[in-house]
C-alpha positions in Angstrom: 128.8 95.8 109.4 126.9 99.3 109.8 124.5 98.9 106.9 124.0 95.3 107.9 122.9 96.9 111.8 120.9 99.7 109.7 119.1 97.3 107.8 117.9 95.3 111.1 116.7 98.8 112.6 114.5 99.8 109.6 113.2 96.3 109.9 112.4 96.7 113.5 111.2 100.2 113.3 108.9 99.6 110.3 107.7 96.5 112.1 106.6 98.2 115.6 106.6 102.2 115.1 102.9 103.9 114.5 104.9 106.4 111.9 108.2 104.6 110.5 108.5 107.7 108.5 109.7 109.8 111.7 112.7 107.3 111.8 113.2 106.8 108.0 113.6 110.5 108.4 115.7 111.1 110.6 117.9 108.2 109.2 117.9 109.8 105.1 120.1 112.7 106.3 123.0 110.1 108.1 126.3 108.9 106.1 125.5 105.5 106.3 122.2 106.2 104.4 124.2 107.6 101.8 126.1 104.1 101.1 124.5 101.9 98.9 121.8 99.8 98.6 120.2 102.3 101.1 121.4 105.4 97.9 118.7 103.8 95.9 116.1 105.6 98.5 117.8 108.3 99.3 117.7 109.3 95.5 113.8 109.1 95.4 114.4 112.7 97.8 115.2 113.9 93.6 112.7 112.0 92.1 110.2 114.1 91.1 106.0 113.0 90.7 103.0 114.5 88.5 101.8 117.3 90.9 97.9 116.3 89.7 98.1 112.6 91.2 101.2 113.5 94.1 100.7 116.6 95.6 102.6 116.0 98.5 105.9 116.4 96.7 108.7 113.6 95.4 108.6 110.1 95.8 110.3 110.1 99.2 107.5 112.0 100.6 104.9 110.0 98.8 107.1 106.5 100.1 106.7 107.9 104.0 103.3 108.5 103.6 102.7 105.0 102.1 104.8 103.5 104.9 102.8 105.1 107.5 99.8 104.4 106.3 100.8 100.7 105.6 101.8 100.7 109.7 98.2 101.9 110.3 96.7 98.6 108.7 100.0 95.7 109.2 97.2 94.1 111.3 95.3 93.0 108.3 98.5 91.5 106.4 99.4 88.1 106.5 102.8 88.6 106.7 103.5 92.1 108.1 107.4 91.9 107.5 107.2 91.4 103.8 104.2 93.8 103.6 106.0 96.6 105.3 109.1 96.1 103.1 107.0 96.6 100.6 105.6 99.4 101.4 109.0 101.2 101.5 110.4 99.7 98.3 107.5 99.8 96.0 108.7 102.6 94.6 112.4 102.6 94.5 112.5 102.2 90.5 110.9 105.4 89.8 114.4 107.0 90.3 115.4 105.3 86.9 112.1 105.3 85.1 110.4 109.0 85.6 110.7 110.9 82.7 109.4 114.0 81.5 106.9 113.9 77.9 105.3 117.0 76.9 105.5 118.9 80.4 103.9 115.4 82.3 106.1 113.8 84.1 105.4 109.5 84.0 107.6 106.5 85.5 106.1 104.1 83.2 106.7 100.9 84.1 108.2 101.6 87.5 106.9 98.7 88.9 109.0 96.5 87.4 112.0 98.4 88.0 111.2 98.6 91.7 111.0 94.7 91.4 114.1 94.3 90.5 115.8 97.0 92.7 114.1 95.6 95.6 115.4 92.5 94.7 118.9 94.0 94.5 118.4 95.5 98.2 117.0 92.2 100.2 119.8 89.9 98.9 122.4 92.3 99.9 120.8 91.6 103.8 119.4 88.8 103.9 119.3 84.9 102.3 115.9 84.4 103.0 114.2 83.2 99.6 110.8 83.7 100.9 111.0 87.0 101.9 112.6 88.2 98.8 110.2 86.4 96.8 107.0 87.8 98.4 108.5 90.9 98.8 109.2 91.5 95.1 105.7 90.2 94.0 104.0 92.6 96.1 106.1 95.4 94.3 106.0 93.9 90.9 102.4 93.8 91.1 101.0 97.1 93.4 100.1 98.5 90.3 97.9 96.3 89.6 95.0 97.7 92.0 94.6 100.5 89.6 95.0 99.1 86.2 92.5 95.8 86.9 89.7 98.4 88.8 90.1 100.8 85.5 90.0 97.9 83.3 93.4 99.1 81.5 96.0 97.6 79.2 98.5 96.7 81.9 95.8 94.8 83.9 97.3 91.0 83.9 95.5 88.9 86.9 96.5 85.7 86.1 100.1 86.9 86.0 99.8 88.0 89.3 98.0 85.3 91.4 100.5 83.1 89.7 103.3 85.2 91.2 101.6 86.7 94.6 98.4 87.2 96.6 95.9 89.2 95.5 94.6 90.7 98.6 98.0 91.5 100.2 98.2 93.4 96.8 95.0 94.8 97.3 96.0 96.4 100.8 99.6 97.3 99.4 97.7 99.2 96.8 95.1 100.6 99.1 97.9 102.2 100.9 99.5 103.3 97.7 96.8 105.2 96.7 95.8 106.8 100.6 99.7 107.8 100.4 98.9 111.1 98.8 97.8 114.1 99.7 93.9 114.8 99.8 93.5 111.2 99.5 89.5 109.7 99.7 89.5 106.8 101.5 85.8 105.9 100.6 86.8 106.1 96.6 90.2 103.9 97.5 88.0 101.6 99.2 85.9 101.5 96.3 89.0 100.6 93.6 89.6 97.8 96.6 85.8 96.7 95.9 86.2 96.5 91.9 89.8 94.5 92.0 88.7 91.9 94.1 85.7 91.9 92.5 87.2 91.4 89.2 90.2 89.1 90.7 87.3 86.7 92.1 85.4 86.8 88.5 88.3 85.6 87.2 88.4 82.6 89.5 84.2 81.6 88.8 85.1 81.6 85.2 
Protein backbone atom coordinates (compact mmCIF):
# COMPACT_ATOMS: atom_id res chain seq x y z
CA UNK A 1 0.00 0.00 0.00
CA UNK A 2 1.56 3.53 -0.87
CA UNK A 3 0.95 5.27 2.48
CA UNK A 4 1.91 2.06 4.22
CA UNK A 5 5.63 2.48 1.95
CA UNK A 6 5.39 6.38 2.90
CA UNK A 7 5.03 5.83 6.37
CA UNK A 8 8.35 3.50 6.43
CA UNK A 9 10.31 6.34 4.50
CA UNK A 10 9.36 9.16 6.99
CA UNK A 11 10.47 6.68 9.53
CA UNK A 12 13.72 6.01 7.97
CA UNK A 13 14.39 9.53 6.87
CA UNK A 14 13.55 11.05 10.31
CA UNK A 15 15.71 8.33 11.85
CA UNK A 16 19.07 8.95 9.66
CA UNK A 17 18.75 12.52 7.85
CA UNK A 18 20.67 15.60 9.55
CA UNK A 19 17.44 17.80 8.32
CA UNK A 20 14.19 15.52 7.97
CA UNK A 21 12.53 18.63 7.10
CA UNK A 22 14.17 18.76 3.51
CA UNK A 23 12.34 15.44 2.89
CA UNK A 24 9.11 16.18 4.87
CA UNK A 25 9.17 18.97 2.35
CA UNK A 26 9.54 17.75 -0.47
CA UNK A 27 6.99 14.88 0.40
CA UNK A 28 3.84 17.77 1.71
CA UNK A 29 3.38 18.87 -1.91
CA UNK A 30 2.91 14.82 -3.32
CA UNK A 31 -0.76 13.15 -3.68
CA UNK A 32 -0.14 10.63 -1.42
CA UNK A 33 0.51 13.21 1.36
CA UNK A 34 -2.73 14.43 0.62
CA UNK A 35 -4.50 11.05 1.73
CA UNK A 36 -5.19 10.62 5.19
CA UNK A 37 -3.68 10.09 8.15
CA UNK A 38 -0.78 11.92 6.49
CA UNK A 39 -3.97 15.22 5.75
CA UNK A 40 -3.72 15.64 9.41
CA UNK A 41 -0.01 17.33 8.74
CA UNK A 42 -0.56 18.61 5.74
CA UNK A 43 -3.36 20.81 7.32
CA UNK A 44 -0.93 22.35 9.99
CA UNK A 45 0.60 24.22 6.33
CA UNK A 46 -3.14 26.40 7.38
CA UNK A 47 -2.68 26.36 10.90
CA UNK A 48 -1.84 29.58 11.87
CA UNK A 49 0.57 30.51 15.40
CA UNK A 50 0.78 33.76 17.68
CA UNK A 51 3.41 35.77 15.61
CA UNK A 52 5.01 36.93 19.32
CA UNK A 53 6.02 33.26 20.36
CA UNK A 54 6.24 31.63 16.38
CA UNK A 55 7.70 33.92 14.18
CA UNK A 56 8.71 31.66 11.75
CA UNK A 57 5.22 31.22 10.42
CA UNK A 58 2.43 28.16 10.78
CA UNK A 59 2.70 25.17 12.54
CA UNK A 60 4.22 23.22 9.62
CA UNK A 61 7.13 25.50 9.73
CA UNK A 62 7.41 25.57 13.39
CA UNK A 63 6.96 21.30 13.20
CA UNK A 64 10.25 21.13 10.58
CA UNK A 65 12.12 23.25 12.64
CA UNK A 66 11.31 21.08 15.71
CA UNK A 67 12.08 17.94 13.70
CA UNK A 68 15.39 19.18 12.69
CA UNK A 69 16.40 20.23 15.73
CA UNK A 70 15.13 16.99 17.48
CA UNK A 71 17.67 15.12 14.61
CA UNK A 72 20.46 17.35 15.95
CA UNK A 73 20.19 15.87 19.60
CA UNK A 74 18.42 11.89 18.77
CA UNK A 75 21.81 10.94 20.33
CA UNK A 76 20.74 11.89 23.79
CA UNK A 77 17.22 9.94 23.57
CA UNK A 78 16.67 6.69 24.76
CA UNK A 79 14.59 5.67 22.19
CA UNK A 80 15.25 7.81 19.03
CA UNK A 81 12.30 6.22 17.05
CA UNK A 82 9.59 7.29 19.41
CA UNK A 83 11.41 10.55 20.15
CA UNK A 84 11.54 11.55 16.50
CA UNK A 85 7.90 10.60 15.93
CA UNK A 86 7.36 12.77 18.41
CA UNK A 87 8.85 15.43 17.36
CA UNK A 88 6.73 15.47 14.10
CA UNK A 89 3.44 14.79 15.75
CA UNK A 90 3.51 16.87 18.75
CA UNK A 91 1.65 19.28 17.24
CA UNK A 92 -0.76 17.77 14.93
CA UNK A 93 -3.91 18.83 17.20
CA UNK A 94 -3.38 22.35 16.84
CA UNK A 95 -5.27 22.10 13.44
CA UNK A 96 -8.45 21.51 15.57
CA UNK A 97 -7.74 23.55 18.63
CA UNK A 98 -6.25 27.12 17.51
CA UNK A 99 -8.66 29.64 17.81
CA UNK A 100 -8.69 33.17 17.52
CA UNK A 101 -9.89 35.43 21.14
CA UNK A 102 -9.58 39.03 21.03
CA UNK A 103 -7.01 39.34 17.99
CA UNK A 104 -4.54 36.33 19.94
CA UNK A 105 -4.57 33.50 18.39
CA UNK A 106 -4.28 30.20 21.23
CA UNK A 107 -4.51 26.28 20.69
CA UNK A 108 -5.36 25.69 24.21
CA UNK A 109 -5.10 22.39 25.10
CA UNK A 110 -3.42 21.20 21.88
CA UNK A 111 -1.51 18.75 23.55
CA UNK A 112 -4.07 16.64 24.23
CA UNK A 113 -5.47 16.76 20.92
CA UNK A 114 -2.20 15.97 19.35
CA UNK A 115 -2.26 12.81 21.77
CA UNK A 116 -5.04 11.59 20.47
CA UNK A 117 -4.35 12.36 16.73
CA UNK A 118 -1.04 10.82 17.02
CA UNK A 119 -2.65 7.97 18.34
CA UNK A 120 -5.04 7.85 15.42
CA UNK A 121 -1.83 8.03 12.96
CA UNK A 122 0.57 5.17 14.55
CA UNK A 123 -2.30 2.48 14.71
CA UNK A 124 -3.17 3.10 11.18
CA UNK A 125 0.86 1.78 10.53
CA UNK A 126 1.76 -0.03 12.90
CA UNK A 127 0.61 -2.73 15.93
CA UNK A 128 3.33 -1.98 18.04
CA UNK A 129 1.82 -1.09 21.61
CA UNK A 130 5.03 0.29 22.85
CA UNK A 131 5.62 2.65 20.37
CA UNK A 132 2.24 4.13 20.31
CA UNK A 133 2.23 4.30 23.93
CA UNK A 134 5.56 6.22 24.36
CA UNK A 135 4.89 8.05 21.50
CA UNK A 136 1.69 9.60 22.71
CA UNK A 137 3.03 10.28 26.25
CA UNK A 138 5.76 12.25 24.92
CA UNK A 139 3.06 14.42 22.97
CA UNK A 140 0.48 14.41 25.68
CA UNK A 141 3.04 15.75 27.97
CA UNK A 142 5.65 18.26 25.84
CA UNK A 143 3.84 20.94 27.31
CA UNK A 144 4.75 20.19 30.30
CA UNK A 145 8.50 21.73 30.14
CA UNK A 146 6.90 25.15 30.12
CA UNK A 147 4.07 24.94 32.46
CA UNK A 148 6.12 23.00 35.52
CA UNK A 149 9.43 25.65 34.84
CA UNK A 150 6.64 28.70 35.06
CA UNK A 151 5.04 27.11 37.87
CA UNK A 152 1.47 27.36 36.04
CA UNK A 153 -1.96 25.82 36.46
CA UNK A 154 -1.56 23.05 33.84
CA UNK A 155 1.73 21.86 35.51
CA UNK A 156 0.76 18.09 36.61
CA UNK A 157 4.20 15.98 37.34
CA UNK A 158 2.89 13.23 38.90
CA UNK A 159 0.47 12.78 35.95
CA UNK A 160 3.21 12.58 33.73
CA UNK A 161 6.01 10.32 35.31
CA UNK A 162 3.07 8.07 35.82
CA UNK A 163 2.45 8.15 31.99
CA UNK A 164 6.14 8.87 30.51
CA UNK A 165 9.70 9.94 31.19
CA UNK A 166 10.50 12.93 32.28
CA UNK A 167 13.77 13.72 30.64
CA UNK A 168 12.79 12.36 27.16
CA UNK A 169 10.05 15.13 27.86
CA UNK A 170 12.50 17.46 28.92
CA UNK A 171 14.56 17.12 25.48
CA UNK A 172 11.13 16.88 23.40
CA UNK A 173 10.47 20.18 25.01
CA UNK A 174 13.83 21.64 24.65
CA UNK A 175 13.45 21.13 21.03
CA UNK A 176 9.96 22.57 21.10
CA UNK A 177 11.02 25.61 22.36
CA UNK A 178 14.67 25.95 20.06
CA UNK A 179 11.92 25.29 17.03
CA UNK A 180 11.32 28.94 16.63
CA UNK A 181 12.75 31.61 15.22
CA UNK A 182 15.27 33.75 17.35
CA UNK A 183 15.33 31.01 19.70
CA UNK A 184 18.00 31.28 23.00
CA UNK A 185 19.35 28.25 23.68
CA UNK A 186 21.06 29.34 26.99
CA UNK A 187 17.35 30.57 28.37
CA UNK A 188 15.88 26.99 26.86
CA UNK A 189 18.52 25.40 28.66
CA UNK A 190 17.69 27.15 31.64
CA UNK A 191 13.61 26.08 31.55
CA UNK A 192 15.49 22.44 31.11
CA UNK A 193 17.34 23.31 34.52
CA UNK A 194 14.02 24.39 36.47
CA UNK A 195 11.79 21.19 35.22
CA UNK A 196 14.10 18.75 36.16
CA UNK A 197 14.82 20.56 38.97
CA UNK A 198 11.29 20.67 40.02
CA UNK A 199 10.52 17.02 38.59
CA UNK A 200 13.35 15.70 41.00
CA UNK A 201 11.88 17.84 44.16
CA UNK A 202 8.99 16.07 43.62
CA UNK A 203 10.68 12.72 43.96
CA UNK A 204 12.84 13.88 47.55
CA UNK A 205 9.48 14.78 48.97
Amino acid sequence: MVTSQLFTEMEQHLLEDDAPSVYLNQISKTRDFAQYPFSLLLRLKNTPQSPVHHPEGNVWNHTMLVVDEAARRKHESKDRTAFLWAALLHDIGKAETTRTRKGKITAYDHDKASAVRTREFLETFTEDKDLIRKVTGLVRWHMQILFVSRSMKFADIKGMKEDTDPEEIALLGLCDRMGRLHAEEATELEHVRQFMEKCESLDNN
